[in-house]
Z-matrix of the N, CA and C atoms (Angstrom, degrees):
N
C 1 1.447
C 2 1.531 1 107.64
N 3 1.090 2 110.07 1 130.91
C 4 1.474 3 117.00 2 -171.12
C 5 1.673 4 101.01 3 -111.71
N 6 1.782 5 112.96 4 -171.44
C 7 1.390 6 123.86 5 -178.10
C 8 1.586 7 109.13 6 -68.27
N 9 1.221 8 123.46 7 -26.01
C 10 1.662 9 140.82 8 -153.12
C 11 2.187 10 79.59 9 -86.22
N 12 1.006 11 107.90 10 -60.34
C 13 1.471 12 110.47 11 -179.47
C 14 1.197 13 121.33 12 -37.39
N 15 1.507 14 94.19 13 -67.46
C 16 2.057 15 111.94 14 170.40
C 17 1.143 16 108.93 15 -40.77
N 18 1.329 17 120.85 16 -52.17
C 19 1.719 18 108.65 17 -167.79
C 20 1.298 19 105.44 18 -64.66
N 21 1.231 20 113.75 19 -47.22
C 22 1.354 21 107.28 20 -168.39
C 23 1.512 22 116.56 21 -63.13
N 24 1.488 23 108.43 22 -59.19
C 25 1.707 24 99.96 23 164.79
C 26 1.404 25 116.44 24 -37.64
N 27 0.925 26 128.25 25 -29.64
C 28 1.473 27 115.46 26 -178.37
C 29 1.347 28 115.26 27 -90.79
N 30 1.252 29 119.08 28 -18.84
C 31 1.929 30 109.73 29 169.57
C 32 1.633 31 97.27 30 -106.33
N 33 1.551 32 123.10 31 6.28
C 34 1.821 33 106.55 32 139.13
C 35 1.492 34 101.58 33 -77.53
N 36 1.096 35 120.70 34 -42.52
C 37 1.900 36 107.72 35 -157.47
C 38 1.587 37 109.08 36 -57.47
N 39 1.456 38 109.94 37 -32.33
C 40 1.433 39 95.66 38 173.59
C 41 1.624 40 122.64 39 -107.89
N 42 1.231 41 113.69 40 30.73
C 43 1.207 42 116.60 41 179.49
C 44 1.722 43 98.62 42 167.44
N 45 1.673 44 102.45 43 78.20
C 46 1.640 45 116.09 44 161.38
C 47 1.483 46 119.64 45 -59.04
N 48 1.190 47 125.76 46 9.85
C 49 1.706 48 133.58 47 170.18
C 50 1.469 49 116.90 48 -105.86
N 51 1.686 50 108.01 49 -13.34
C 52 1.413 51 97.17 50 177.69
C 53 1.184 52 136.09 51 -70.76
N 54 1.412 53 132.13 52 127.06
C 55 1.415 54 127.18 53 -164.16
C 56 1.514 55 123.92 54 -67.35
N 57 1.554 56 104.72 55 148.19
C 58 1.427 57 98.31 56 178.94
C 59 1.236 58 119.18 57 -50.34
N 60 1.156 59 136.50 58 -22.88
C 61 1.764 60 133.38 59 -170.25
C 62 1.314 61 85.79 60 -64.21
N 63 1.374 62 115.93 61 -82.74
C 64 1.577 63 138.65 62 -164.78
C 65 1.678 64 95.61 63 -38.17
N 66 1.142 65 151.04 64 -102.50
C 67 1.025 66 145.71 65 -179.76
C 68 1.853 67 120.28 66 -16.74
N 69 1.220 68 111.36 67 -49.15
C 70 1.556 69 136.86 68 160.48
C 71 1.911 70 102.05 69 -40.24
N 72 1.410 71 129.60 70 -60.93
C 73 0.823 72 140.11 71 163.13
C 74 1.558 73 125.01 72 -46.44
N 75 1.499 74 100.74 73 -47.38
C 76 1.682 75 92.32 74 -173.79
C 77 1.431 76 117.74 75 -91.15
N 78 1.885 77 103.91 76 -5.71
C 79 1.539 78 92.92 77 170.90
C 80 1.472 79 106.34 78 -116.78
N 81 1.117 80 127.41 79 27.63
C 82 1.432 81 139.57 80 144.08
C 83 2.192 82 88.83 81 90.11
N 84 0.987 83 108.39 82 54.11
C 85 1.511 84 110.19 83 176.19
C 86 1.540 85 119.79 84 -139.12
N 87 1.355 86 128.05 85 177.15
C 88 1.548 87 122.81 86 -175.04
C 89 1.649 88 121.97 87 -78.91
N 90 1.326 89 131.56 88 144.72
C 91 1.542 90 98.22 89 -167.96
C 92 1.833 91 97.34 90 -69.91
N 93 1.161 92 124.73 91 -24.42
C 94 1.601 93 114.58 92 153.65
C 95 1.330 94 124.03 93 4.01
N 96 1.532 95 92.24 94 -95.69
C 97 1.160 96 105.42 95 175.80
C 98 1.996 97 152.51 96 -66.87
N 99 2.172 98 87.06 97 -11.56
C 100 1.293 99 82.18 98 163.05
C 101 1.448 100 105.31 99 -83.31
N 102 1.810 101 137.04 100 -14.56
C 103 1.046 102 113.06 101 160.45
C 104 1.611 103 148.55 102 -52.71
N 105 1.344 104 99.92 103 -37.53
C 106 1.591 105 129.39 104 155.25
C 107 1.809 106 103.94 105 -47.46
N 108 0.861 107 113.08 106 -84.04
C 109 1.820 108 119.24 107 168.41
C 110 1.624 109 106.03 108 -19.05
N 111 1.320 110 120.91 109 -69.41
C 112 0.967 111 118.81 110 -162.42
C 113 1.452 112 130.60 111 -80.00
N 114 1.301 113 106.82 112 -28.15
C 115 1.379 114 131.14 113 169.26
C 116 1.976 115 97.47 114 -64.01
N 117 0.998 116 107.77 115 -66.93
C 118 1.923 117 111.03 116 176.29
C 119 1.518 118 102.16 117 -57.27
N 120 0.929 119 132.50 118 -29.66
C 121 1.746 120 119.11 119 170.71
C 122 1.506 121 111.46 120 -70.50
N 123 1.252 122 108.57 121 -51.20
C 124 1.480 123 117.12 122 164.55
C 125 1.699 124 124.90 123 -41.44
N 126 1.119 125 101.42 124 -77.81
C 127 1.440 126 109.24 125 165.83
C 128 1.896 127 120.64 126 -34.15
N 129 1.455 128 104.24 127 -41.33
C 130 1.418 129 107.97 128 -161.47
C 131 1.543 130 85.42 129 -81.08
N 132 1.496 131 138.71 130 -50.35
C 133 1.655 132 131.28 131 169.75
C 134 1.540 133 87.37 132 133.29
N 135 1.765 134 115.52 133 15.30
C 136 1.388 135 112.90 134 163.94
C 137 1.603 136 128.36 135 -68.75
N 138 1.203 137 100.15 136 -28.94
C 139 1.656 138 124.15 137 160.50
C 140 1.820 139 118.37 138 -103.03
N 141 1.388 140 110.61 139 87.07
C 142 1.473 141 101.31 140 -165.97
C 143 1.447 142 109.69 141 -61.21
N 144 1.532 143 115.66 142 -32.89
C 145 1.627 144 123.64 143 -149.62
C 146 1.296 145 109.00 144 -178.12
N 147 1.398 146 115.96 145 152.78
C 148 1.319 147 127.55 146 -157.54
C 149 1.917 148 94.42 147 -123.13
N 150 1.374 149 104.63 148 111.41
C 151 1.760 150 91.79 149 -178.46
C 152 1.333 151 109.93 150 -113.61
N 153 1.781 152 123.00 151 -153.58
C 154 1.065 153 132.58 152 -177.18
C 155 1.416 154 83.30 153 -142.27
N 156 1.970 155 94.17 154 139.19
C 157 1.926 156 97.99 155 153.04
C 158 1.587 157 87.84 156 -112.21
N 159 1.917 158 91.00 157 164.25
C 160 1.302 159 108.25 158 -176.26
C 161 1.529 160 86.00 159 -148.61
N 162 1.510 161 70.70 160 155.50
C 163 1.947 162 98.52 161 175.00
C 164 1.740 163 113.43 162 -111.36
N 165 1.335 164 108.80 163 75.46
C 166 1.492 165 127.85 164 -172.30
C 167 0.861 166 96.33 165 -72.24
N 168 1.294 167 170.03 166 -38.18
C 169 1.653 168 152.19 167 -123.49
C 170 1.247 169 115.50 168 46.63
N 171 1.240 170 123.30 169 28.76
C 172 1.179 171 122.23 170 -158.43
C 173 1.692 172 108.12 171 -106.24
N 174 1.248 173 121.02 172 170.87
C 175 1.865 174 98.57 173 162.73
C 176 1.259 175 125.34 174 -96.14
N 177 1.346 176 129.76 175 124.26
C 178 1.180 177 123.33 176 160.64
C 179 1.785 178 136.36 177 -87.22
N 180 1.149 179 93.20 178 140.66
C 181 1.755 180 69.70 179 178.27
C 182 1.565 181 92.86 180 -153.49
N 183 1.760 182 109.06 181 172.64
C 184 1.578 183 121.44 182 177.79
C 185 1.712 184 99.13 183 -87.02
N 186 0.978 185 120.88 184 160.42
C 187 1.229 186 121.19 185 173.23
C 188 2.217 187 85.98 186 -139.99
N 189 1.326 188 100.18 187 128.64
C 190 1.202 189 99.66 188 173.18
C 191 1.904 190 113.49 189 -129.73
N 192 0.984 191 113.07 190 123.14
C 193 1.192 192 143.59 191 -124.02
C 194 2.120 193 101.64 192 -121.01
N 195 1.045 194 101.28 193 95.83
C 196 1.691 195 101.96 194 176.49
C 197 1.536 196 109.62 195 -103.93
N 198 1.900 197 112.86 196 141.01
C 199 1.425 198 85.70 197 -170.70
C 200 2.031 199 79.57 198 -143.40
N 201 0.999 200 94.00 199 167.14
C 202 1.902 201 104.26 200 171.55
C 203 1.293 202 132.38 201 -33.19
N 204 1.456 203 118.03 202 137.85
C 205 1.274 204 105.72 203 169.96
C 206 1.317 205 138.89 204 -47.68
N 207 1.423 206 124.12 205 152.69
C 208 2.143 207 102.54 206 -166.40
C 209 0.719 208 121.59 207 44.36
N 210 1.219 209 135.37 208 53.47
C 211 1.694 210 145.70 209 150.11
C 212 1.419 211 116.46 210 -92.28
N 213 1.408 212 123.79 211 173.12
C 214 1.651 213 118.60 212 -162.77
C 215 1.248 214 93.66 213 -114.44
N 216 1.453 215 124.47 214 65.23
C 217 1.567 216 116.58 215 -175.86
C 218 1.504 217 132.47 216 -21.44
N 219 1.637 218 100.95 217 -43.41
C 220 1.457 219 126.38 218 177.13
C 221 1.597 220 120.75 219 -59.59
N 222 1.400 221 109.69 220 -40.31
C 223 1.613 222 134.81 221 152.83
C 224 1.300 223 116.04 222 -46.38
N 225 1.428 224 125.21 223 -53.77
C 226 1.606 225 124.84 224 -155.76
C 227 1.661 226 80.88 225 -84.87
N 228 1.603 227 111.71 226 -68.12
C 229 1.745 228 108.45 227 -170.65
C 230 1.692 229 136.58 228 -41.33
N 231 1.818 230 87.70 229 -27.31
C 232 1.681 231 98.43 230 172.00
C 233 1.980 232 115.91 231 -75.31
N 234 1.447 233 83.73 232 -35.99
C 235 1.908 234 89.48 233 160.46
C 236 1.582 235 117.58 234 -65.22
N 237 1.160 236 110.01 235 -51.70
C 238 1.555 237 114.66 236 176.42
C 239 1.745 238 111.61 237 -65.31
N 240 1.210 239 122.77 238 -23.79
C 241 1.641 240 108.25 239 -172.78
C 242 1.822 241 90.78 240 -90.70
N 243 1.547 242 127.43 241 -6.85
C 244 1.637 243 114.04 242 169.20
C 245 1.376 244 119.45 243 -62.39
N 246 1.569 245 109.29 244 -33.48
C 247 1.189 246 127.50 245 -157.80
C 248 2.324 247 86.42 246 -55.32
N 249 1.813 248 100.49 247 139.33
C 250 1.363 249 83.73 248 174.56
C 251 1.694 250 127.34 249 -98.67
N 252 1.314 251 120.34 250 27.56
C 253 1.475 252 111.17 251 157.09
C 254 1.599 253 120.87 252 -117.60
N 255 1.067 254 105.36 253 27.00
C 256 1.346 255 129.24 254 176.61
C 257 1.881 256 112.33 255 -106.31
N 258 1.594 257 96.40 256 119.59
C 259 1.540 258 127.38 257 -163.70
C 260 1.500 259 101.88 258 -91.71
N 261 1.155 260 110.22 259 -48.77
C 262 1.715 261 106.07 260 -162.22
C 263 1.266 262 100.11 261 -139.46
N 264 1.661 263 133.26 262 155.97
C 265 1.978 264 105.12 263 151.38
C 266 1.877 265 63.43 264 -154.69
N 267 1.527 266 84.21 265 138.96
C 268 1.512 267 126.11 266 -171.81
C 269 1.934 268 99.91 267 -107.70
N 270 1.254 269 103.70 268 150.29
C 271 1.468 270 102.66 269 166.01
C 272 1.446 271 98.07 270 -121.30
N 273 1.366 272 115.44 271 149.79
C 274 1.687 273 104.94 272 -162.27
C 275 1.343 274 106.07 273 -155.08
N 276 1.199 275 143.22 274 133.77
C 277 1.243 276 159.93 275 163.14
C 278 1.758 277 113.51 276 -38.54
N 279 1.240 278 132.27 277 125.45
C 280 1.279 279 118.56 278 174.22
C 281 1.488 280 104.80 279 157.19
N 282 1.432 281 109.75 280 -161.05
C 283 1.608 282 111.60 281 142.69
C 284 1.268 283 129.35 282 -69.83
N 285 1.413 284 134.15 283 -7.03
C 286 1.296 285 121.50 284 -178.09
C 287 1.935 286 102.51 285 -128.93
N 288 0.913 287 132.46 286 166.93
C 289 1.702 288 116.69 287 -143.04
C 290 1.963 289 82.46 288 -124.10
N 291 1.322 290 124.70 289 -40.07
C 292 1.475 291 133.38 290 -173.81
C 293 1.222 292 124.72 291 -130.90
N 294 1.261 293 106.20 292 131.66
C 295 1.958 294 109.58 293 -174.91
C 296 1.519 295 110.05 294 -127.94
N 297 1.479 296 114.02 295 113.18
C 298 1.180 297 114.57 296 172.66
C 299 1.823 298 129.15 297 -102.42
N 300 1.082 299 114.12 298 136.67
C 301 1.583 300 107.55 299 -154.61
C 302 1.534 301 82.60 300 -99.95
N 303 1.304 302 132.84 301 138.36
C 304 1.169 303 146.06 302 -169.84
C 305 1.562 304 116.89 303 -122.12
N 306 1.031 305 136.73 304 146.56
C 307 1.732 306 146.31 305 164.21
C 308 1.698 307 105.88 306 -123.87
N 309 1.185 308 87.31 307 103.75
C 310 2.139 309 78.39 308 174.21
C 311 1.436 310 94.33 309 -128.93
N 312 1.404 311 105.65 310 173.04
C 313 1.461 312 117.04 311 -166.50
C 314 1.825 313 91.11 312 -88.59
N 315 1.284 314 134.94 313 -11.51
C 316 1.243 315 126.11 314 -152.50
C 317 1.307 316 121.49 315 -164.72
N 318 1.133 317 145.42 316 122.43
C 319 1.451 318 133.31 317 176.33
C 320 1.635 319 114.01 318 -30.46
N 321 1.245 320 122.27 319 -45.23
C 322 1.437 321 139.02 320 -169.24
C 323 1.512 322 106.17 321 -82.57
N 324 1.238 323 114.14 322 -8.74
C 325 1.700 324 116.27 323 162.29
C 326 1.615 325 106.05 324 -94.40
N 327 1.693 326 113.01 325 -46.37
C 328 1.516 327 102.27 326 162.65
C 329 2.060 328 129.95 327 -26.64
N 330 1.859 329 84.04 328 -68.24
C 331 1.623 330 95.79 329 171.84
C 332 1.266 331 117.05 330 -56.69
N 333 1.040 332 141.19 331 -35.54
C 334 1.537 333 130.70 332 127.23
C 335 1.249 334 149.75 333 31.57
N 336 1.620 335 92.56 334 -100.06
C 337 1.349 336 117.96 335 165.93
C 338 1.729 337 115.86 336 -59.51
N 339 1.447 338 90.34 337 -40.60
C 340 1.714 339 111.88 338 -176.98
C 341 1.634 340 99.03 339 -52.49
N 342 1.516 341 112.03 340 -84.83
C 343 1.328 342 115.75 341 175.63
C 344 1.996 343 120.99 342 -31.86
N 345 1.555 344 112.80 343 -43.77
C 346 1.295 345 105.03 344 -176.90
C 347 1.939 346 104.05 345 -76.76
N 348 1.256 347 127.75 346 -12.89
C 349 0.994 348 115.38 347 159.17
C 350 1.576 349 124.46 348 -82.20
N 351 1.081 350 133.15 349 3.69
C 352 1.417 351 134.16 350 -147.90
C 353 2.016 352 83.75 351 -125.86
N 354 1.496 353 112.25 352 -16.90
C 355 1.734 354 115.20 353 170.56
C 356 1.292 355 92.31 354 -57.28
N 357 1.358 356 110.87 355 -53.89
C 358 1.251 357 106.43 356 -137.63
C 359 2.437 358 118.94 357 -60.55
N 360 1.125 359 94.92 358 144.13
C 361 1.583 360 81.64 359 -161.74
C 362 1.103 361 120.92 360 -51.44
N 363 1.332 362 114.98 361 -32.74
C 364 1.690 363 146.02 362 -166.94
C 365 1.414 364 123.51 363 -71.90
N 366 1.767 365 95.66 364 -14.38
C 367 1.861 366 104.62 365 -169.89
C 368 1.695 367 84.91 366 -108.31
N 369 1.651 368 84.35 367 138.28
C 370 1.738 369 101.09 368 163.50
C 371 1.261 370 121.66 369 -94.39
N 372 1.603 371 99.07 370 -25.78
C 373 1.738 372 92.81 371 171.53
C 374 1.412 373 95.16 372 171.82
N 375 1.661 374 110.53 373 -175.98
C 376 1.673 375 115.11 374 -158.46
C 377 1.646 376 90.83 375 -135.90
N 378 1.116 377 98.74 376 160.47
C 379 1.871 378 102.47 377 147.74
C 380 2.024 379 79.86 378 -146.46
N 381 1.408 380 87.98 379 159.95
C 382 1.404 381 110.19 380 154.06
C 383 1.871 382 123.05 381 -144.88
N 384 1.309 383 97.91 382 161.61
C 385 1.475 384 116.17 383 -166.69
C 386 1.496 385 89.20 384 -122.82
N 387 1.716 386 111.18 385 143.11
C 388 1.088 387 119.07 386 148.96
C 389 1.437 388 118.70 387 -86.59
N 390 1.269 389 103.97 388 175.90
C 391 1.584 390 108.54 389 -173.21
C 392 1.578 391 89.01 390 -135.01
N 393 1.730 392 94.01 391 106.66
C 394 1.294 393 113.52 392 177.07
C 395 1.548 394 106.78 393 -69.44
N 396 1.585 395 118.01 394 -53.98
C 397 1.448 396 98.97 395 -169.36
C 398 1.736 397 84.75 396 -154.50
N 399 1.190 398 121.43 397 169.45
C 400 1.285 399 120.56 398 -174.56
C 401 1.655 400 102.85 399 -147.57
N 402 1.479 401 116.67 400 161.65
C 403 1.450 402 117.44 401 -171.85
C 404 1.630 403 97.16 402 -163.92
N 405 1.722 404 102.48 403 141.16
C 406 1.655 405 94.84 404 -156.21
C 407 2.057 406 83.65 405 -90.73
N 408 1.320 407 95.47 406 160.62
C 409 1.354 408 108.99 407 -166.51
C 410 1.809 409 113.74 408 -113.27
């Protein structure tokens, strides 16, 4: 992945609808070739998926997630990103080993999610954060 890539991932990351011309334009290339680019990022699994954010009214929050020593992080998180009001789940360096970014219709769907992760044998424990307001960066 080169600089020609970066740019472009980065004016998909904040707007996956922008057209190849338009993108073609702002990093000084053919719309050709950001098709070529993008299609080979795709293919390689450098671009997994193309989504939508929405502004549901809904609550969001992080749920961050600590679980046992020798565990298959990759295992517990691929179970946790099925779960369906779950947006993102990150594996992350720190005190806490997994972070899942959540959309629920309700605080009481949050506690929820919280509790069905807290079954699980492997988790030692949770904190969560709401997500007061968010702004794409």
């Amino acid at each position: 992945m080169d600089d020609l890539d970066r740019r472009i991932l980065n004016i998909l990351r904040r707007d996956a609808r922008t057209p190849y011309t338009e993108i073609a334009d702002r990093v000084g290339t053919s719309e050709g070739t950001v098709r070529n680019r993008v299609d080979r990022l795709t293919s390689e699994g450098i671009i997994e998926r193309f989504t939508v954010t929405t502004r549901t009214g809904n609550v969001k929050a992080m749920i961050e997630v600590s679980v046992d020593m020798n565990v298959n992080t990759s295992e517990i998180s691929g179970r946790m990103a099925d779960w369906e009001e779950v947006d993102f789940v990150w594996q992350v360096s720190g005190e806490d080993d997994i972070v899942l970014v959540v959309d629920c219709v309700d605080t009481q769907a949050v506690n929820d999610l919280i509790s069905q992760a807290r079954e699980m044998e492997e988790v030692k424990g949770t904190t969560t954060r709401l997500i007061l307001d968010e702004r794409l960066g």
